[in-house]
C-alpha positions in Angstrom: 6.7 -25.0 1.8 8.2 -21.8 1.9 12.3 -21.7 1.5 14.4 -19.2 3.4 17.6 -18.5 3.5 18.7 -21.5 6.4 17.4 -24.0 3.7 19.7 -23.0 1.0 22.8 -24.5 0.6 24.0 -24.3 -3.1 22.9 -22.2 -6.0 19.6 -22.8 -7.5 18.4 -23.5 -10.9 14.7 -23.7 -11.7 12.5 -24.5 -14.6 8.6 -23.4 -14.8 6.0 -21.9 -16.8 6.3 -18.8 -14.8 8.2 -16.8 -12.9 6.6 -14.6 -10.3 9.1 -11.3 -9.0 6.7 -10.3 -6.0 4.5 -12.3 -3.3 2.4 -8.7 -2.4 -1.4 -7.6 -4.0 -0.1 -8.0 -7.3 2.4 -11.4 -7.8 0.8 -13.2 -4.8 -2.7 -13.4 -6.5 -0.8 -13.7 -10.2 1.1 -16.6 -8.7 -2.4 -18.7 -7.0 -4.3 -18.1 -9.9 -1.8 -19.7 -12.5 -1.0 -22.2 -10.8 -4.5 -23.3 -10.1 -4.5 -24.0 -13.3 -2.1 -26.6 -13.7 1.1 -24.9 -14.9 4.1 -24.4 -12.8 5.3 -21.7 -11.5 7.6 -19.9 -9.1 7.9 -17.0 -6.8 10.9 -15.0 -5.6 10.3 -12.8 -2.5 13.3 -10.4 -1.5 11.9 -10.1 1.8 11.8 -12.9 4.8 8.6 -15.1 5.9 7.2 -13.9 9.1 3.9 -15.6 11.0 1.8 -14.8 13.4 4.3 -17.4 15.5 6.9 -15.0 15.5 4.9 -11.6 15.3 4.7 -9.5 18.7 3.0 -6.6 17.7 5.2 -4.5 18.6 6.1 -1.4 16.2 10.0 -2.1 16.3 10.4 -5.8 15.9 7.2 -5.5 13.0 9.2 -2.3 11.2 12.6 -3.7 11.2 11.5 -7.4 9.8 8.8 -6.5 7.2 9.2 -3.1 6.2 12.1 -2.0 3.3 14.8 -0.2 4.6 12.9 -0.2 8.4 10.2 2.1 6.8 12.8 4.5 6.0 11.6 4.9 2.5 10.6 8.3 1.0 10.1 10.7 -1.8 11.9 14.0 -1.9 10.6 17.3 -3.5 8.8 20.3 -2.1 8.1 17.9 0.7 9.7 14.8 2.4 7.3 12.0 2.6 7.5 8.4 3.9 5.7 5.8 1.5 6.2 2.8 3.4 6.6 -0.4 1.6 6.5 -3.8 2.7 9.4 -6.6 2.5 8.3 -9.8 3.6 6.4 -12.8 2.1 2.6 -11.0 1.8 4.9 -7.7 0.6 2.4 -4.6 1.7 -0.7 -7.1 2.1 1.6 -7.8 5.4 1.7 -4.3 6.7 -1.4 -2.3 6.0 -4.4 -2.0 7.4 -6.7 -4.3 5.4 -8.8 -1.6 4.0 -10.5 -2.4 0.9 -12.2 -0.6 -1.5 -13.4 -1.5 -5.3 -11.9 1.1 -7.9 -14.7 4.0 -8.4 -16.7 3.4 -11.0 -15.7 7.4 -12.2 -11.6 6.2 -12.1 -12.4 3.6 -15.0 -14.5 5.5 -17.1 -11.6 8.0 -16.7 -8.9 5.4 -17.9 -10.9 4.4 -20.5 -11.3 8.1 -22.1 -7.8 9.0 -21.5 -6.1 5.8 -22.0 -7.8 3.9 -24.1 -8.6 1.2 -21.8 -11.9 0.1 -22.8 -12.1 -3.2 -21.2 -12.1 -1.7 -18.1 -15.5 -1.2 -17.5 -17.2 -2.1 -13.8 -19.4 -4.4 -15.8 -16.2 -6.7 -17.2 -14.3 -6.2 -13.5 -17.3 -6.8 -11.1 -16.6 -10.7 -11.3 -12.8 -10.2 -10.8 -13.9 -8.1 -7.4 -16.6 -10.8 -5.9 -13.8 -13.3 -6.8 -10.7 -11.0 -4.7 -13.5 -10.4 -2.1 -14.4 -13.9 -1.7 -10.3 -15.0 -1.9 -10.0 -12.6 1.6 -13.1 -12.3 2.7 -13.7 -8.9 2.5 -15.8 -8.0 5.4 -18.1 -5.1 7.2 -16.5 -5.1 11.3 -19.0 -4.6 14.0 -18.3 -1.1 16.0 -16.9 -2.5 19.2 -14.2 -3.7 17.1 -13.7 -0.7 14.8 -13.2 1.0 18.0 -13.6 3.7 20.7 -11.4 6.1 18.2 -14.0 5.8 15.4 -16.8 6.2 18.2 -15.5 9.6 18.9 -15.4 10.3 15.3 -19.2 9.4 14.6 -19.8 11.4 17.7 -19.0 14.2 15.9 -19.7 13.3 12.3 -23.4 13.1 13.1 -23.7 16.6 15.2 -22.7 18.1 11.6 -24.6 16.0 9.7 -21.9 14.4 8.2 -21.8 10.6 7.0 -19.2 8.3 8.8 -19.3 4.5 7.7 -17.5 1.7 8.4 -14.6 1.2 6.7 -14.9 -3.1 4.8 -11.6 -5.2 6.3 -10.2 -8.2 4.8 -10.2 -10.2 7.7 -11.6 -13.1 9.2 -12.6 -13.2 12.8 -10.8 -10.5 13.4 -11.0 -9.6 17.2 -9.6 -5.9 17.3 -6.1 -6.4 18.3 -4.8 -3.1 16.5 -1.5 -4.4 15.1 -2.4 -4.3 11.6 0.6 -2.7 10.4 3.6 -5.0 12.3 2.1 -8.1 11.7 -1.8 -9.5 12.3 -0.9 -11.0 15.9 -4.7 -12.9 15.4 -3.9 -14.0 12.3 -7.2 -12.3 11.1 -5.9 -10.1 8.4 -6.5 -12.0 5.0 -2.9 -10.8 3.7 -1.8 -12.4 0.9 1.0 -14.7 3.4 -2.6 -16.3 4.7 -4.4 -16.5 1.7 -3.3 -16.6 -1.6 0.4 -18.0 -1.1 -1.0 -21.2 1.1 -3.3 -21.5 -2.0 -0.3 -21.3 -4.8 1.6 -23.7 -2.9 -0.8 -26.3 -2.4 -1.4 -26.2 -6.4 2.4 -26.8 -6.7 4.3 -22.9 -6.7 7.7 -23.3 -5.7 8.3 -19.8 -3.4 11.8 -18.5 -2.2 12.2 -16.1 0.6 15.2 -14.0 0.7 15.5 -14.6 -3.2 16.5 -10.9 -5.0 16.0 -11.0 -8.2 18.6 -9.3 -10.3 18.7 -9.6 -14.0 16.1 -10.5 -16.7 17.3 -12.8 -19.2 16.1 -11.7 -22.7 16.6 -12.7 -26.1 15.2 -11.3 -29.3 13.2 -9.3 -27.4 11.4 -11.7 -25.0 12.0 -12.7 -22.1 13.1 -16.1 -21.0 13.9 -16.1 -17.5 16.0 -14.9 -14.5 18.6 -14.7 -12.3 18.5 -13.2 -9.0 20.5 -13.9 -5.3 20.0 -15.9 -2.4 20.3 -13.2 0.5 21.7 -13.8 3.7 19.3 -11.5 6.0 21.8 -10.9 9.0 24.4 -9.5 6.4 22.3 -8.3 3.6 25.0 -10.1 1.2 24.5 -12.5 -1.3 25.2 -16.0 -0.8 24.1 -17.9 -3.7 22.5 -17.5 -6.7 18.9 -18.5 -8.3 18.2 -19.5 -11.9 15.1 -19.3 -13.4 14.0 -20.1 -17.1 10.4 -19.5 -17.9 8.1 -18.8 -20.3 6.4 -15.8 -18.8 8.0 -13.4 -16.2 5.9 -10.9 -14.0 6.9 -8.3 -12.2 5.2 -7.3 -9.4 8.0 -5.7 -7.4 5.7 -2.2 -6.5 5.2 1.3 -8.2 8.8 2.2 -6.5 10.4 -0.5 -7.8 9.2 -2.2 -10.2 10.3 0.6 -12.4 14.1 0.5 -11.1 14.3 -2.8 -12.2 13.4 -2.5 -15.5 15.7 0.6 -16.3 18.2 -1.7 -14.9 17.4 -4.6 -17.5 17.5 -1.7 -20.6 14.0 -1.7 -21.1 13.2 1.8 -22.5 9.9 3.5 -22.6 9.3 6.5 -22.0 6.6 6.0 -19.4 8.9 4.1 -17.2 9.1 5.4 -13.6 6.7 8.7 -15.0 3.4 9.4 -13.2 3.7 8.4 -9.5 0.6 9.6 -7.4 1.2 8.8 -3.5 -2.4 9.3 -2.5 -0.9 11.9 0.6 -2.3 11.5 4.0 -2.3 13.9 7.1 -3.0 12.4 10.5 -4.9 14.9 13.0 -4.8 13.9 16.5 -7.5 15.0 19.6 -7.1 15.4 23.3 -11.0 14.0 24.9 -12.4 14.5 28.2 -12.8 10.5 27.6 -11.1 7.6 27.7 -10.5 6.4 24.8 -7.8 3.7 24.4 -8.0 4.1 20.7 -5.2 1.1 20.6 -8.1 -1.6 21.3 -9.7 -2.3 18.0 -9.1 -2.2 13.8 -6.3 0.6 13.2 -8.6 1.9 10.5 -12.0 1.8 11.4 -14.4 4.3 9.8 -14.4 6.3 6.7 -16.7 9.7 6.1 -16.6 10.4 2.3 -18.9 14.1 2.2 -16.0 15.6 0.5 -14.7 13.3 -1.8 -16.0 15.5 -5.2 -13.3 17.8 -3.6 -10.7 15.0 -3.6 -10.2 15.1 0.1 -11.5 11.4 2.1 -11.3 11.0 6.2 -10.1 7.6 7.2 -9.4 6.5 10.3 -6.0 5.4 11.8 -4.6 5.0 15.2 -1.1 3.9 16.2 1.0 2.5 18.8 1.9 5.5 20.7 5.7 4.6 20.3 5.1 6.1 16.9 2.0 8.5 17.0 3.5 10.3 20.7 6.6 11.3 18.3 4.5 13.1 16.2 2.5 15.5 18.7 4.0 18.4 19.9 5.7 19.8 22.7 9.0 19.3 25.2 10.0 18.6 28.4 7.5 18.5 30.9 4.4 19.7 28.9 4.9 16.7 26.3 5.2 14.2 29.5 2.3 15.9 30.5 0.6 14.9 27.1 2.2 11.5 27.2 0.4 10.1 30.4 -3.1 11.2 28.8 -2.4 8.8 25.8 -5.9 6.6 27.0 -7.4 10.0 26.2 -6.4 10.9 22.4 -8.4 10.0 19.2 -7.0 10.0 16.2 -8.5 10.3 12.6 -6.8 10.8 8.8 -6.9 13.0 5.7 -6.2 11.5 2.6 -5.7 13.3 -0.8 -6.8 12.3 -4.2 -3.6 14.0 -5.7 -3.6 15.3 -9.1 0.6 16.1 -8.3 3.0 13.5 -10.3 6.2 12.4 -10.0 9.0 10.3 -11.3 11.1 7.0 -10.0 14.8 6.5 -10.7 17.3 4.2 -10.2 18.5 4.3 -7.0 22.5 3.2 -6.6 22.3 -0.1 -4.7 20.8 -3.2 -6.0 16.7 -2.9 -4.9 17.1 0.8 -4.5 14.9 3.4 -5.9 15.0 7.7 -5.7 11.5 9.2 -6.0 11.0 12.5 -6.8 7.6 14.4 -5.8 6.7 17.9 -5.3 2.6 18.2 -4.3 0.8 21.3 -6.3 -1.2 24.0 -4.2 -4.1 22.7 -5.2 -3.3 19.4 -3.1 -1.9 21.0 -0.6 -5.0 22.9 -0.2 -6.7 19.6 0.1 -4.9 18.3 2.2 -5.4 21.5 4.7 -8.8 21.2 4.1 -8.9 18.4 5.2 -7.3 18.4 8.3 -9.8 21.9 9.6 -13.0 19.9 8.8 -11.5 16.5 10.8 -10.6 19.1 13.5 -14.5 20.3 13.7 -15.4 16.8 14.0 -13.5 16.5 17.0 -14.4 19.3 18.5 -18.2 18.3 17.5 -17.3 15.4 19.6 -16.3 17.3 22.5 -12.4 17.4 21.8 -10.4 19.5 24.7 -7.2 20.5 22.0 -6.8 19.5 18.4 -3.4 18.4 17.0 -2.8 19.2 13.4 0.6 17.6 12.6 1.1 21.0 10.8 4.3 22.6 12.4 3.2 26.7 12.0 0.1 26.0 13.6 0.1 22.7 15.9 -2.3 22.8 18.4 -6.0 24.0 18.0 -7.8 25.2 21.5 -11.4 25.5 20.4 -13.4 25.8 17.0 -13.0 29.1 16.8 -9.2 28.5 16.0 -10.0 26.0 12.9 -11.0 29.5 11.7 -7.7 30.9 12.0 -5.9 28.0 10.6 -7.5 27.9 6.9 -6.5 31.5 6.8 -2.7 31.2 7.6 0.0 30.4 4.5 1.4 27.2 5.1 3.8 25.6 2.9 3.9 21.4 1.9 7.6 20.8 4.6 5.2 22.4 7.6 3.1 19.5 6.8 3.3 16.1 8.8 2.4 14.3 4.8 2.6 10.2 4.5 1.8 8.1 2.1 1.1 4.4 1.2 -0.3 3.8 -2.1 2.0 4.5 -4.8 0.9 3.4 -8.1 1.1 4.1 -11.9 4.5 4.3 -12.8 4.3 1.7 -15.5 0.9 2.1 -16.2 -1.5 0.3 -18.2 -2.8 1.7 -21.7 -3.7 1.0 -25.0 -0.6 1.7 -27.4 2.5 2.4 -25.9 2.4 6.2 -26.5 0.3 6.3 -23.3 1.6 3.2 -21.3 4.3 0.5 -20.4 1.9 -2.4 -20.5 -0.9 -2.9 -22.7 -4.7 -3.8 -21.2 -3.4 -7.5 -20.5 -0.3 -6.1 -18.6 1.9 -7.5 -21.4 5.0 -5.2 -21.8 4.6 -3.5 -25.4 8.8 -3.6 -25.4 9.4 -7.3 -24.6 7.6 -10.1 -25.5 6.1 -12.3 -22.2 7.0 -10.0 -19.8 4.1 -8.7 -17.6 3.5 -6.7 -14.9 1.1 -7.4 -12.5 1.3 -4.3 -9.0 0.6 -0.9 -8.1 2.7 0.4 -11.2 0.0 -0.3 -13.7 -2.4 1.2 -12.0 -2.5 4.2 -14.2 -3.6 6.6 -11.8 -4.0 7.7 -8.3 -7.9 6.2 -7.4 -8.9 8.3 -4.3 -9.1 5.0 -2.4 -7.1 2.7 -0.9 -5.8 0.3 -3.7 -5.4 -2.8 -2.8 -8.6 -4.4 -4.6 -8.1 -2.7 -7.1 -4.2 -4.5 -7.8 -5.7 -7.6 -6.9 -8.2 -7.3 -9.1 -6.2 -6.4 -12.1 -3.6 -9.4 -11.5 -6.7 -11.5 -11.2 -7.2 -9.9 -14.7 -3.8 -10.5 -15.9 -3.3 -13.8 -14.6 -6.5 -15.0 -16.5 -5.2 -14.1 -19.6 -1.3 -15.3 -19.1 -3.3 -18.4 -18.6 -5.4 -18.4 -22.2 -2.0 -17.3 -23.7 0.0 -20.6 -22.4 -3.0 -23.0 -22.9 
């Protein structure tokens, strides 16, 4: 059983081996694979429990339950840019698009040259990835459910000889519904609210909902517990509050705030909240001759992957068009005009393997975070890149107009004006950026001169304290990340495991 707030009536006090801060990719699969092995432990999620019961679909209802601060969360530097996080039992798991992806093989030789992180070869992680992909059944989609979007797409990719592949899903029976990100209406997606947290409870984890955790207790340099609040959702106050002593504490509160929260509790480091890559995405839109109804189907279907030496990757994504309408251009009349042909746009995005960095802060409100992130002109030129060769694709496909999401040049009539557009100046702010994979802002390395946590994601400041998220991550991958945190906490959790024995 999960509690929530209507079951609390007094404060709490709690006893356990370990105390999970987290139930997303990193504490959810932390908190399963501990307890599996006989020793207790619980998890505190800020965030409510929602369920395919309750989930409409619908972007509103989804963004204002699940998502931190209503998906208002951003990074501020040359460029404003939305990195939306999840807040709800299943943290991010909950709200993406169940896109996975093992770590390139090139990422870890990488780490372990620069880092020092020489058990992190494929060869000692493949088992930890057959066990994640088994845990969420990490599947290949057949195309009537990756959709008429990523038909378009493939339409094109092949004229130019390009490779598009379908993207792998953690889902099971998935049937195409396209409300990935506002909650899995099928109750397909293999978030970790389906998989892993059924799984941790039934070997005996205790998990709190609407439980913020506040303050670390340490002593001597270890850690021995925490204390955190019992939040009433309506209000956003605290009601009660939640002891917990343990004998291991893990963090897995995200790359934007796990950092935050450790500033808050004094620990110093000098790695702490340095080194945030975003992974930055563009989203180019197309007006067919078709119908395409790009809705119906997987929100992320296909993949094409020809230019990822140049740190540039195509994924697909279609939204709701309560969202994706607000970001295509025009007023009055002529963006009616565009509205009623909705059935006939495709969509496809750019993502960049950013070698830009930036920093996390404390924010001034408890759970609160500032990031700070300007993208180099060697991204940005990625990133525009990017968006011209996902417009020829579209237009291989038989695409009427092009939209860029790039306000000095929005709308692209024919090929010829793809042309045009890599030769104009355009600066990161006339850029339509997002992002959704923040990681390595208390990354994993070998001595502490390099890294917050060491290769078993043991804090090298204070003594069982781990970390188990995006954060240790240590760099940006290229990919979408969510194997690859899973896989580490499967890691990390192993070894907490040994430790306690």
């Amino acid at each position: 059983m999960i509690k929530q707030f209507k079951d609390y009536n007094s404060d709490i006090k709690e006893f356990c081996d370990v105390c999970v801060i987290g139930s997303g990719a990193g504490g959810a699969v932390a908190a399963k694979e501990i307890a599996e092995k006989g020793f207790s432990v619980v998890l505190l999620e800020e965030g409510g429990h929602h369920t395919s019961k309750t989930w409409s679909g619908k972007p509103l209802k989804g963004t204002i339950e699940m998502y931190r601060n209503g998906g208002s969360t951003l990074s501020i530097g040359n460029a404003f840019i939305p990195i939306t996080l999840g807040k709800c039992i299943g943290g991010t798991t909950t709200i993406n698009s169940a896109t996975c992806f093992r770590t390139p093989e090139y990422i870890l030789k990488k780490w372990q040259k620069d880092l020092g992180l020489e058990n992190l070869t494929y060869k000692n992680l493949e088992h930890y990835f057959l066990r994640v992909e088994k845990e969420i059944n990490v599947t290949e989609l057949s195309w009537d459910i990756l959709g008429n979007a990523a038909k378009v797409v493939k339409r094109g990719a092949d004229r130019l000889g390009l490779k598009c592949r379908p993207l792998k899903h953690n889902v099971r029976d998935c049937r195409g519904c396209g409300t990935c990100q506002f909650g899995c209406i099928e109750n397909a997606k293999q978030s970790t609210d389906v998989s892993y947290i059924p799984k941790a409870i039934k070997a005996g984890a205790r998990v709190y909902a609407h439980c913020r955790a506040d303050k670390l207790k340490i002593s001597n340099k270890t850690v021995k517990g925490v204390t955190g609040s019992l939040i009433n959702p309506e209000t956003g106050k605290s009601v009660f509050s939640i002891t917990v002593n343990a004998k291991i504490v893990i963090v897995s509160c995200g790359s934007l705030l796990t950092p935050p929260f450790l500033k808050k509790n004094r620990i110093r480091n000098r790695h702490i909240g340095r080194h945030l890559q975003i992974h930055p995405a563009g989203r180019v839109a197309a007006l067919m001759d078709e119908k395409v109804e790009g809705w119906k189907g997987v929100s992320q279907g296909v993949y094409i992957h020809d230019f990822q030496n140049e740190g540039i990757i195509l994924e697909g994504i279609f939204l709701h068009p309560s969202l994706m309408l607000a970001t295509l251009p025009g007023i009055g009349n002529e963006f009616k005009e565009l509205a009623t042909q909705y059935p006939n746009i495709a969509a496809f995005g750019v993502m960049v393997h950013d070698s830009s960095t930036g920093r996390v802060l404390k924010g001034f409100s408890p759970g609160s975070f500032l990031a700070i992130y300007n993208m180099k002109r060697t991204d940005i030129k990625k990133l525009k890149k990017g968006i011209a060769e996902t417009s020829r694709i579209f237009f291989a496909a038989g695409a009427k107009k092009v939209f860029t999401g790039v306000s000095k040049y929005p709308i692209l009539n024919s090929i010829d004006d793809v042309d045009k557009f890599l030769k104009i100046k355009i600066k990161p702010n006339n850029f339509e950026i997002l992002a959704f994979h923040p990681l390595g802002t208390c990354r994993m390395a070998a001595t502490s001169k390099d890294g917050v946590v060491d290769q078993n994601g043991e804090s090298f400041e204070i003594k069982n304290l781990y970390i188990a998220d995006g954060s240790v991550v240590p760099t940006s991958l290229g990919v979408n990340p969510q194997i690859t945190i899973m896989t580490l906490a499967t890691m990390i959790a192993e070894g907490i495991t040994k430790k306690i024995a």
